[in-house]
C-alpha positions in Angstrom: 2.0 -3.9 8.4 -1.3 -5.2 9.0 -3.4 -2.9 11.7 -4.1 -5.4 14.7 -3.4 -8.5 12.8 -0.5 -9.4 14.9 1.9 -9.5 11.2 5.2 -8.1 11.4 6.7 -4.9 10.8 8.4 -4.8 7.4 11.6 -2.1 7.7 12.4 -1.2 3.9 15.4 0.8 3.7 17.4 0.0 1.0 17.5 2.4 -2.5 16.7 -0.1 -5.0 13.8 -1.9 -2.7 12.0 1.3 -2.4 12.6 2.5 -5.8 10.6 -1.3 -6.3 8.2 -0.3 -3.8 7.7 3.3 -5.1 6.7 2.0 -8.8 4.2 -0.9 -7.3 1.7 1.7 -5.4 1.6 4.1 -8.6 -1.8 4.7 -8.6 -4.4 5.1 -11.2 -5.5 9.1 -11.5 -9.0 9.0 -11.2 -11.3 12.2 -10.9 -12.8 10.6 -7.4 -11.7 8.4 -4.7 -13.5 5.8 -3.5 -14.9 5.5 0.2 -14.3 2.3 1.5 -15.7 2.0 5.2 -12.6 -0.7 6.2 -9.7 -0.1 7.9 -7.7 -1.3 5.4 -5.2 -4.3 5.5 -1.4 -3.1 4.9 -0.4 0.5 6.1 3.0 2.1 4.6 4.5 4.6 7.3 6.6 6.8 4.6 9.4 8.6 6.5 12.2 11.2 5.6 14.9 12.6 7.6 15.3 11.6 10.9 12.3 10.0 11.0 10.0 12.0 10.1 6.7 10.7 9.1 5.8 12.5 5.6 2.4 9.9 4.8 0.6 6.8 5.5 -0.7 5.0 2.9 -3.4 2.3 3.2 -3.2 -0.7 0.7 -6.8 -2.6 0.5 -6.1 -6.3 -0.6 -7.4 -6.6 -3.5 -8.8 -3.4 -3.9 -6.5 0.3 -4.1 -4.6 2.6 -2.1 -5.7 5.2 0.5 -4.1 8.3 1.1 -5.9 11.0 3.3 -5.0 13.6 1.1 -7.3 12.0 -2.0 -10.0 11.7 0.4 -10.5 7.5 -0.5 -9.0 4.5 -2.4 -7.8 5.1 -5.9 -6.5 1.9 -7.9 -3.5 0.5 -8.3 -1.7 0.1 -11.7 0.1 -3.1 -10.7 -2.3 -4.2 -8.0 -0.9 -8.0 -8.5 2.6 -7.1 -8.6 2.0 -5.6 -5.3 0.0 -8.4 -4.1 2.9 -10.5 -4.8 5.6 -8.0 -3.0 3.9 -8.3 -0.1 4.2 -11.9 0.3 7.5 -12.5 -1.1 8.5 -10.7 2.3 5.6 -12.4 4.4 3.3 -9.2 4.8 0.0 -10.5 3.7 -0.6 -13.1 1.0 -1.3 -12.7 -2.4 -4.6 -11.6 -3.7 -6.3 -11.9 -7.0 -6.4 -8.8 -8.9 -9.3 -6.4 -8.8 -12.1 -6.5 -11.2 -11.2 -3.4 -13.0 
């Protein structure tokens, strides 16, 4: 979802559509995370058993993914792919790939 953009709550629950999802926020392993000051624009609520929240990751369009426990944004490997996820179901629209 997009914090306070008024966008919908996406529910993905089925196997193969977060095995999808799983592969298109691999992340590149750099030494250091970057520090954007942003919010971010899509946030994934990762939950486990009974609800359990076990993360929250932050996907900057057109930039990387934020995790707290990396301390920043690290890019994606398949930042387009993503892009293109996310609109296929309406989340945010697609974004050109980042510079790098």
């Amino acid at each position: 979802m997009r914090p306070g953009s008024g966008q919908r709550d996406v529910l993905v629950g089925d196997a193969a559509e977060i095995a999808e999802l799983a592969g298109l926020l691999e992340a590149v392993p750099t030494p250091f995370a970057f520090v954007c000051m942003c919010p971010g624009d899509v946030r994934f609520t990762v939950r486990g058993e009974r609800g359990k929240v076990l993360g929250v990751l932050t996907h900057h369009l057109g930039g990387g993914l934020e995790w707290e426990r990396w301390g920043g944004e690290r890019p994606l490997v398949r930042p387009r792919e993503l892009g293109r996820w996310l609109a296929e179901r309406g989340v945010a629209e697609a974004s050109p790939a980042p510079p790098w």
